[in-house]
Structures are given as structure tokens and as C-alpha cells.
LOZALO-231119 format. One line per 5 residues: for each residue x, y, z of N, C-alpha, C. Coordinates in steps of 0.05 Angstrom, whole numbers, always signed. Layout:
// residues N
X,Y,Z,X,Y,Z,X,Y,Z | ...;
END
This chain:
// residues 247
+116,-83,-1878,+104,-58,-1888,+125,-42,-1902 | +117,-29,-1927,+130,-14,-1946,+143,+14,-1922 | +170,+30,-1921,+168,+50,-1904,+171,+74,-1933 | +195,+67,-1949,+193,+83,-1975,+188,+56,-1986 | +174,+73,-2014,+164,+60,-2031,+165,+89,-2062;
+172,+75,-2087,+173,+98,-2104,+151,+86,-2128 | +123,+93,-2136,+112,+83,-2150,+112,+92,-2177 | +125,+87,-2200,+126,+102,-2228,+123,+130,-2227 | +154,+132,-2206,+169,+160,-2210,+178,+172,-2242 | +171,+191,-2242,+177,+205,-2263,+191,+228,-2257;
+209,+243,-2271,+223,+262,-2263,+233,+279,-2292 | +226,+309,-2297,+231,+317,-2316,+232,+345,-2306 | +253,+355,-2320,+269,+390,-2308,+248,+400,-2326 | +249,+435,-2310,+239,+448,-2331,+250,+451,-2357 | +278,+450,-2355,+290,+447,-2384,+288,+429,-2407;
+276,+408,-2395,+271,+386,-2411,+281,+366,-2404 | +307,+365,-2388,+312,+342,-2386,+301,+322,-2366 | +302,+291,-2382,+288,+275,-2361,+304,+262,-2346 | +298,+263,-2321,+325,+238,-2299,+309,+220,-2296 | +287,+215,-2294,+277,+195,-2280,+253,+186,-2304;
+250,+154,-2305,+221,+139,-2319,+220,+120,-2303 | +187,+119,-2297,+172,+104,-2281,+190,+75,-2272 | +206,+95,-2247,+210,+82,-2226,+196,+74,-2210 | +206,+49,-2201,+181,+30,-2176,+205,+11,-2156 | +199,+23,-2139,+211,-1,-2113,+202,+2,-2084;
+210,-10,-2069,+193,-6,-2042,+223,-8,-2026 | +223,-2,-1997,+232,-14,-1976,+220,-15,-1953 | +223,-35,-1941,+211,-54,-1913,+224,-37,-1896 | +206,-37,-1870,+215,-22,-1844,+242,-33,-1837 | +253,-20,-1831,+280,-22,-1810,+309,-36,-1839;
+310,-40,-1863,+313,-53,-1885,+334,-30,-1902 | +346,-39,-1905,+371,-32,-1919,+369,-30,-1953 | +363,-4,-1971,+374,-7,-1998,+394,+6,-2012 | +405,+3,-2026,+428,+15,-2033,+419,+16,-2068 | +426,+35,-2079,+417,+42,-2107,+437,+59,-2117;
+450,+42,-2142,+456,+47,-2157,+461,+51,-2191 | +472,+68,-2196,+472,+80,-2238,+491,+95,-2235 | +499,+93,-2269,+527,+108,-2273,+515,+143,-2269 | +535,+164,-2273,+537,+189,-2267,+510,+200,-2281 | +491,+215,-2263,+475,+221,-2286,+446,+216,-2296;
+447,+194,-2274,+425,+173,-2283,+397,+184,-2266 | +405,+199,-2241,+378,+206,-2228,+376,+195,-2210 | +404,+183,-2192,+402,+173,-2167,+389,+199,-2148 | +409,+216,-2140,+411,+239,-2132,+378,+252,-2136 | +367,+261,-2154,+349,+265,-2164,+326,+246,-2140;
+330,+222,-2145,+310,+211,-2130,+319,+208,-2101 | +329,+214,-2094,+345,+215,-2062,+330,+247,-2054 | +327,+260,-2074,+312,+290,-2061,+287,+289,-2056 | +277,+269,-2084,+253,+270,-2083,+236,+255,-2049 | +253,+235,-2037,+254,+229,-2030,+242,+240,-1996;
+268,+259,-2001,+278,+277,-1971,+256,+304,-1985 | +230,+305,-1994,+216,+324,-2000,+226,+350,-2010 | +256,+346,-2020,+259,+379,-2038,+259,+373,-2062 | +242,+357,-2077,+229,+353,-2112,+213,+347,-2112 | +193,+351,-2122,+165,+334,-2125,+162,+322,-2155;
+163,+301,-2157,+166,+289,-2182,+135,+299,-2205 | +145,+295,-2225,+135,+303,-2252,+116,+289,-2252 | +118,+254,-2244,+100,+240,-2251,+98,+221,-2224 | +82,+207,-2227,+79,+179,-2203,+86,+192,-2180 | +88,+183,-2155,+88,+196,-2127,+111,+176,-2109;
+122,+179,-2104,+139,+171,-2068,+123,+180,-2042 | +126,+155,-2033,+105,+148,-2010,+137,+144,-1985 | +112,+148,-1950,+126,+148,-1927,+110,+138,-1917 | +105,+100,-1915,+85,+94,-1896,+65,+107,-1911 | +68,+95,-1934,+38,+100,-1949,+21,+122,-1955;
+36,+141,-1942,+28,+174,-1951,+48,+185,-1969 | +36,+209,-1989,+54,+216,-2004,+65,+242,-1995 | +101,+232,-2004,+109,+258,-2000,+106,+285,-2010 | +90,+305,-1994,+81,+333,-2005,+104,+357,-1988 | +125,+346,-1972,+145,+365,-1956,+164,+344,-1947;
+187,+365,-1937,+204,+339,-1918,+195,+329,-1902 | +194,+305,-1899,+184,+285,-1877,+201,+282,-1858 | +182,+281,-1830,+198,+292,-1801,+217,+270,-1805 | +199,+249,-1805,+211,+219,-1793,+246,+222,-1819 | +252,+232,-1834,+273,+224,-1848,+297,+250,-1845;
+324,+239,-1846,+344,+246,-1846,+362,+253,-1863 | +372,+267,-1882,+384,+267,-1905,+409,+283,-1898 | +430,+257,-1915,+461,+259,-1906,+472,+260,-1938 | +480,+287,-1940,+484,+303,-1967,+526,+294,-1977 | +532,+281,-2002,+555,+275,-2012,+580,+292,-1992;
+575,+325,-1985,+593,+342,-1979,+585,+341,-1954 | +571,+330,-1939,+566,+332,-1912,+545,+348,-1897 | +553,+370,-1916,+529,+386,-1914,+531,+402,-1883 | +562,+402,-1871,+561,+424,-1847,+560,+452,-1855 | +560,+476,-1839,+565,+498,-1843,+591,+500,-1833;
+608,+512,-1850,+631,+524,-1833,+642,+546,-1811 | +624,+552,-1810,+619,+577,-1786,+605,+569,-1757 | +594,+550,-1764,+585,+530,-1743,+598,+512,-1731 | +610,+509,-1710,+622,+488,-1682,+612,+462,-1693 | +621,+439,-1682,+612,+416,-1685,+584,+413,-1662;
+586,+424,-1643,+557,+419,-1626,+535,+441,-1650 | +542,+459,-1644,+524,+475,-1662,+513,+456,-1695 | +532,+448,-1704,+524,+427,-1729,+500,+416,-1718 | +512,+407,-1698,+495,+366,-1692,+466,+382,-1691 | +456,+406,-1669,+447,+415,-1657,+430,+432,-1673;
+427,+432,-1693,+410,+446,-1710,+389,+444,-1714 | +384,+418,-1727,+349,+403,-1730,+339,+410,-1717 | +354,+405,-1682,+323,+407,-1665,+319,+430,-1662 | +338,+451,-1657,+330,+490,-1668,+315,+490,-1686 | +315,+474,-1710,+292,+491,-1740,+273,+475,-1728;
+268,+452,-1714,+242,+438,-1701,+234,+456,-1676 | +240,+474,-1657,+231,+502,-1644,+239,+484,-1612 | +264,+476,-1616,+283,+473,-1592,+297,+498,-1582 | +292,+498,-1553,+314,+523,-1555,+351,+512,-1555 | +362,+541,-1561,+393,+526,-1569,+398,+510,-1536;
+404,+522,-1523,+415,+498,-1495,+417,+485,-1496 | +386,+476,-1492,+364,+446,-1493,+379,+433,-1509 | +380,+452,-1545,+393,+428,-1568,+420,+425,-1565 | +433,+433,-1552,+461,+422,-1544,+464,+402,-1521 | +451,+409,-1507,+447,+390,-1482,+436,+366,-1495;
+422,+365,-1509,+402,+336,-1524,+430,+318,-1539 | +440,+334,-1556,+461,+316,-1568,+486,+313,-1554 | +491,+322,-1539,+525,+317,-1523,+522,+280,-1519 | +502,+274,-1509,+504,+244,-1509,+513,+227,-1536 | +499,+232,-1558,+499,+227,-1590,+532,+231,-1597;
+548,+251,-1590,+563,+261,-1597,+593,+246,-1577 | +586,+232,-1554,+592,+220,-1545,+598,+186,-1553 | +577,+183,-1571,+566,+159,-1575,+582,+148,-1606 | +586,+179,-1617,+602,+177,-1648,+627,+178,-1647 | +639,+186,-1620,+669,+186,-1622,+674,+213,-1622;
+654,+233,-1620,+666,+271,-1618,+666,+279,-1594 | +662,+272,-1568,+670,+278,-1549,+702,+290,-1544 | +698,+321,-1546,+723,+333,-1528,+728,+351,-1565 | +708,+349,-1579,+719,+357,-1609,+695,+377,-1607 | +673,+379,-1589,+646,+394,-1591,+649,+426,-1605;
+671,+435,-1597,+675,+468,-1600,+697,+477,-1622 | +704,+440,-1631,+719,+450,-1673,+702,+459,-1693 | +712,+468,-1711,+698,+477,-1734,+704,+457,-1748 | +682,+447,-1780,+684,+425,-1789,+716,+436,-1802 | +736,+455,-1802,+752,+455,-1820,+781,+440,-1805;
+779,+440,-1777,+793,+430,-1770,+789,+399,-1766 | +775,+386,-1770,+766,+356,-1771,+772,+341,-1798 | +778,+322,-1797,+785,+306,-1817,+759,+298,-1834 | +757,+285,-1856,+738,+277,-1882,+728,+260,-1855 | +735,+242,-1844,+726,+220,-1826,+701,+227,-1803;
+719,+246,-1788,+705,+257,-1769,+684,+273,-1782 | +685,+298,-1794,+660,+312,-1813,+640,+286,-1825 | +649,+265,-1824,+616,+249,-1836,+612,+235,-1811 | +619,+233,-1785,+615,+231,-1767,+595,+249,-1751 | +601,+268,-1762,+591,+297,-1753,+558,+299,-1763;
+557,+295,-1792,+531,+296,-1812,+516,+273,-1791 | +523,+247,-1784,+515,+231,-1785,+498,+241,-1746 | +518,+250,-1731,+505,+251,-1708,+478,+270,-1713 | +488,+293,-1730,+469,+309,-1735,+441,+304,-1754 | +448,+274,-1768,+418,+265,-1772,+406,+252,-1741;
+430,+238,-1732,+406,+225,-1708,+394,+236,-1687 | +396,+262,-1683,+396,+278,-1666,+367,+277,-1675 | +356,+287,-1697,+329,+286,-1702,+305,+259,-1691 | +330,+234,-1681,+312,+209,-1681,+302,+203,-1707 | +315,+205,-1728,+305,+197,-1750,+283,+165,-1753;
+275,+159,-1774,+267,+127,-1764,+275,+120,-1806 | +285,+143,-1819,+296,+132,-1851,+322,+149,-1853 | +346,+145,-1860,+363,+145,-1874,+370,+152,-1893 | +371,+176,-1911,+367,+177,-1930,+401,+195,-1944 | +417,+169,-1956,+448,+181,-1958,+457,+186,-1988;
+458,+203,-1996,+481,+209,-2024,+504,+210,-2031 | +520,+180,-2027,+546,+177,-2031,+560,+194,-2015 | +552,+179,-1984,+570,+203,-1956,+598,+183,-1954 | +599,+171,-1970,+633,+162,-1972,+655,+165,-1987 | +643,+181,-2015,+656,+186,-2040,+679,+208,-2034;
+676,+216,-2015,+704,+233,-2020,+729,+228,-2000 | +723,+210,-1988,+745,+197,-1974,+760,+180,-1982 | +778,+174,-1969,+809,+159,-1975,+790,+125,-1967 | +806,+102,-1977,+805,+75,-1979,+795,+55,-1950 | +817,+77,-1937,+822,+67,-1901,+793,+71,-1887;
+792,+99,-1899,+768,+115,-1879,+745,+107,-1886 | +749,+103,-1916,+716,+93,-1928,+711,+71,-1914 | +736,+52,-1913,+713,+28,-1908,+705,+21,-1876 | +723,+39,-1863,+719,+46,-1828,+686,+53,-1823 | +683,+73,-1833,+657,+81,-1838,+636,+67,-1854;
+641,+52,-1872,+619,+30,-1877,+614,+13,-1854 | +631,+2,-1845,+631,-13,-1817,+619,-4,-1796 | +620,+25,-1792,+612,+46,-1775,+576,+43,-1779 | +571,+53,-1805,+545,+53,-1814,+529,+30,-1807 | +543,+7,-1815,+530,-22,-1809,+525,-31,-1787;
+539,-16,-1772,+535,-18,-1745,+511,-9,-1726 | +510,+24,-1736,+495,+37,-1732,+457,+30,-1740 | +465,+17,-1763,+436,+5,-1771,+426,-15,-1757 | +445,-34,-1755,+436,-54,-1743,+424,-46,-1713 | +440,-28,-1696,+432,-27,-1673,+405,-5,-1668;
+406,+16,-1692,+383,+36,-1689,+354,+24,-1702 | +359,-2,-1725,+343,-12,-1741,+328,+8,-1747 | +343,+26,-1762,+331,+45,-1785,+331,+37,-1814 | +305,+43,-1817,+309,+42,-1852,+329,+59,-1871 | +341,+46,-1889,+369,+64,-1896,+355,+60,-1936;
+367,+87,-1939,+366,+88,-1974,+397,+98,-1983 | +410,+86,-1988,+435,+95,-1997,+445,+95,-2026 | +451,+120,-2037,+451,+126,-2062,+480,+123,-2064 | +493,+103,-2085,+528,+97,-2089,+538,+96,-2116 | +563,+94,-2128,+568,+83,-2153,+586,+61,-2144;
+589,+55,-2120,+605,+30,-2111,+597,+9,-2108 | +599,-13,-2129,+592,-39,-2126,+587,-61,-2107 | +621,-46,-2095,+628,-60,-2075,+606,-54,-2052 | +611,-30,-2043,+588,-16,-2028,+563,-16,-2022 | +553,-22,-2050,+519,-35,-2053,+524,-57,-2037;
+536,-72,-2042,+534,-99,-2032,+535,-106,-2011 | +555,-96,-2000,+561,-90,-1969,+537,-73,-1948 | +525,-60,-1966,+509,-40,-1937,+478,-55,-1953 | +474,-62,-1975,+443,-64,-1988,+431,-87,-1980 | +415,-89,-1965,+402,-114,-1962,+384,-122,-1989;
+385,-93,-2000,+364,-97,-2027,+386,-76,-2049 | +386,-84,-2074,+410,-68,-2090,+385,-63,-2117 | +384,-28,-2119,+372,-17,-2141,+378,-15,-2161 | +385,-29,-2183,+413,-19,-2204,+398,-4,-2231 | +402,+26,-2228,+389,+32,-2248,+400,+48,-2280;
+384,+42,-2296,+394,+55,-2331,+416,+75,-2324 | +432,+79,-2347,+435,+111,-2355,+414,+127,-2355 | +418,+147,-2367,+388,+174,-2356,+376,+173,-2386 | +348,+173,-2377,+340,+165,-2359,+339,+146,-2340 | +340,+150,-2316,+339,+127,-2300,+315,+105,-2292;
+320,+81,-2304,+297,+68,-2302,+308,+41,-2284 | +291,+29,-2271,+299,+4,-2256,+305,-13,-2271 | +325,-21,-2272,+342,-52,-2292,+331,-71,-2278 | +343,-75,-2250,+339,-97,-2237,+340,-93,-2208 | +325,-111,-2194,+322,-103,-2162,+335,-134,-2156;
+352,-127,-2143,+366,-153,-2127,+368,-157,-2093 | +365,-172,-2095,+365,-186,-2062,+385,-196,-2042 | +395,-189,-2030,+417,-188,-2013,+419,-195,-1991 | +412,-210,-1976,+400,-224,-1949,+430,-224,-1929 | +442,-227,-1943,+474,-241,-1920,+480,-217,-1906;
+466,-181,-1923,+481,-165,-1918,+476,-151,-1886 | +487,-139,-1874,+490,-142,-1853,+505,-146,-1823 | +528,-149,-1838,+548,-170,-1825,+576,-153,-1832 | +591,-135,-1807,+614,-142,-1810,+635,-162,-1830 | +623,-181,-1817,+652,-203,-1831,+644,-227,-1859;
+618,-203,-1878,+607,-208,-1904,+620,-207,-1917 | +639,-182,-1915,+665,-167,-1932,+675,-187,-1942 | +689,-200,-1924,+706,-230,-1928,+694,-257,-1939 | +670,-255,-1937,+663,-283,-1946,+656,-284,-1976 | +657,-313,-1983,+652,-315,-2014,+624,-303,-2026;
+606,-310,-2013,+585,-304,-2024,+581,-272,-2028 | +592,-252,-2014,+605,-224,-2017,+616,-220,-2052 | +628,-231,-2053,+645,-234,-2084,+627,-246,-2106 | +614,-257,-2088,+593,-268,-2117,+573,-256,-2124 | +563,-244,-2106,+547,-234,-2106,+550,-198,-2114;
+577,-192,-2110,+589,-164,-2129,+595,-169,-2156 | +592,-199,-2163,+598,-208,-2190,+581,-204,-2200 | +553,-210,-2191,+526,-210,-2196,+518,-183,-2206 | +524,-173,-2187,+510,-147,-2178,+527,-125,-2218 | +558,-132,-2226,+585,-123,-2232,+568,-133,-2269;
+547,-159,-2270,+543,-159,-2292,+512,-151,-2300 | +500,-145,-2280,+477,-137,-2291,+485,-110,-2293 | +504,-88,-2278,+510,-61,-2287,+527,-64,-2312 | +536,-75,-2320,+559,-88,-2343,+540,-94,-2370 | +512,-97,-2370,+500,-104,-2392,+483,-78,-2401;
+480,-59,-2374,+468,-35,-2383,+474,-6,-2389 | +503,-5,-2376,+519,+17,-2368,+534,+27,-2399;
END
């Protein structure tokens, strides 16, 4: 069963400009996609539309076959900058959702200390994100989507501003995390490499407007130790010329 699905999305500002033409793709429950276009193209754009803060111009995005008309409980959205407050503790971060969902605060601290445990922030609960590293702060975003029990994923290049080491710690981290929560994941990237590695399914779309080039299929992905294998490389080759003929 389809969980997102985007049926001849359309997307046009009031200014005029268009990001998006009748986009179409689906993803399967528990199913991994990764979508990518160069700067510009309306990834971002459709990552909101997504997480219900756009409502597209044209065609509809569906959740389990209903259309999105608000944020949808069931989804989680993990924003490029992380998206903490800085005035806010790391418990207080995590601990938020379930406050705007009409938790009382305790309760929502008490709820995530386990989560927070589980990410590696135990004994870090009462830093501010300024004292935490790029690493730990998407550590942070990340407990604070699950805290909701999310059951979709919904990410905007939550690795782009990290160093080489950390990025790919955290891809590993992520893959991990999927596999064992079997959440459906939408991951918005300009990393090739990255598509390939986290996408079980790879979106590769136009310049802007953004239109679907090609939907590719990625089956091996999944796997720790994919990184390393050939078909990893061949399949970024793959992935390296169909963005190479449109970009």
C-alpha cells in the first residue's frame, strides 16, 4: 500500500514562480525514498507540501490515500538546520510535540528520557543545542521526531551541514534507525552518494521546474555494508548519468 503518494503535483508561488509540474510518485509502507534535483528545483517545496505547510496549486499529496489538508499526525519533519530552539534544553527540544499534542510538560519529559537514552543523549538532557556539536543537534531533531511515534519521515538534507566523518556516521545511524522502526522515510538530498545509500527508491528530478526525470529502484539499499559493495558504485553511476543528462 501507497503511504505517500504525490499525484500531478503542481506547485506555483504567488509570484509566479513555478517549482513544481505534475509530479507523480508513490511510497510503500515502511519503504525508503530519497529524491533528488539540482538547487532550486522544488525538492524542499515538495517536502512541505508534504509535512502539510503548502498546499499545492495543482494535483494533491495523499497519506494512506487521504489528502493532505494539514500536518499529518502520523509524520515527522526533520528541517536542513535542525530546526531546535536555542533557548530550549535538549529535553525541552525532544519534548515539545507531545506539549503542542496537549501533554503536560513532566509527562513530556518523562516520555522521552528513554528515546534520548536510546540516541546517545543521556547525561546531555539539560545542554542547550549551542553547546552540542552538528552531530549531536541532528541527534537531537531526530529524537524529537520520534518522540511523536511518527510512522513517515519526512527529511530536508539533515546532513548537509556536517563534516565528512559525521555525515556518514549518521547515515549509518539513520539506516539503522529505519530498519529497526520500519518507518516510511522521504529524504530530500543533492547527494548522489546519499540517494543511493538511504533510497530504496531514488526520485531524480528536472531543474525548476521540477518534474520527475526518472524513478529508480534500489533494492540492495539497506545495508550497512552496501557502501562497500560494487553494485553501490554502479548503481551511483546510474543514478550520476541520468542526473548528468538533465542537470
Amino acid at each position: 500500500m501507497a503511504v505517500v503518494e504525490a499525484v500531478n503535483l503542481g506547485m506555483v508561488y504567488p509570484d509566479g514562480t513555478r517549482a513544481l509540474k505534475k509530479v507523480s510518485f508513490s511510497v510503500e509502507d515502511g519503504e525508503s525514498c530519497a529524491i533528488i534535483g539540482p538547487s532550486g528545483c522544488g525538492k524542499t517545496t515538495l517536502l512541505f507540501i508534504f509535512s502539510g505547510l503548502l498546499r499545492p496549486t495543482e494535483g494533491c499529496a495523499l497519506i494512506e490515500g487521504k489528502e493532505i489538508v494539514a500536518p499529518p499526525k502520523k509524520a515527522a519533519l526533520i528541517l536542513q538546520n535542525y530546526g531546535l530552539f536555542p533557548w530550549k534544553t535538549v529535553i525541552e527540544n525532544v519534548a515539545l510535540g507531545l506539549q503542542i499534542r496537549g501533554m503536560k510538560a513532566k509527562d513530556a519529559k518523562n516520555t522521552v528520557k528513554p528515546i534520548l537514552s536510546k540516541l546517545g543523549l543521556e547525561g546531555f538532557e539539560n545542554h542547550y543545542p549551542k553547546q552540542l556539536s552538528g552531530g549531536m543537534q541532528q541527534r537531537v531533531a531526530f529524537a524529537r521526531a520520534l518522540a511523536i511515534k511518527p510512522k513517515i519521515m519526512l527529511m530536508d538534507e539533515p546532513f548537509s551541514s556536517l563534516d565528512a566523518l559525521s555525515r556518514e556516521k549518521l547515515q549509518n545511524f539513520l539506516l539503522e534507525l529505519w530498519m529497526k522502526e520500519r518507518l516510511t522515510m522521504l529524504l530530500v538530498t543533492h547527494s548522489i552518494e546519499e540517494a543511493v545509500f538511504l533510497g530504496r527508491q531514488i526520485v531524480v528530478l528536472s531543474p525548476r521546474p521540477g518534474k520527475v526525470v526518472k524513478i529508480i529502484e534500489n533494492p540492495m539499499a539497506g545495508s550497512v555494508e552496501y557502501r562497500n559493495m560494487e553494485e553501490y558504485f554502479e548503481k551511483c553511476r546510474e543514478v550520476r548519468k541520468s542526473v548528468g543528462a538533465t542537470w
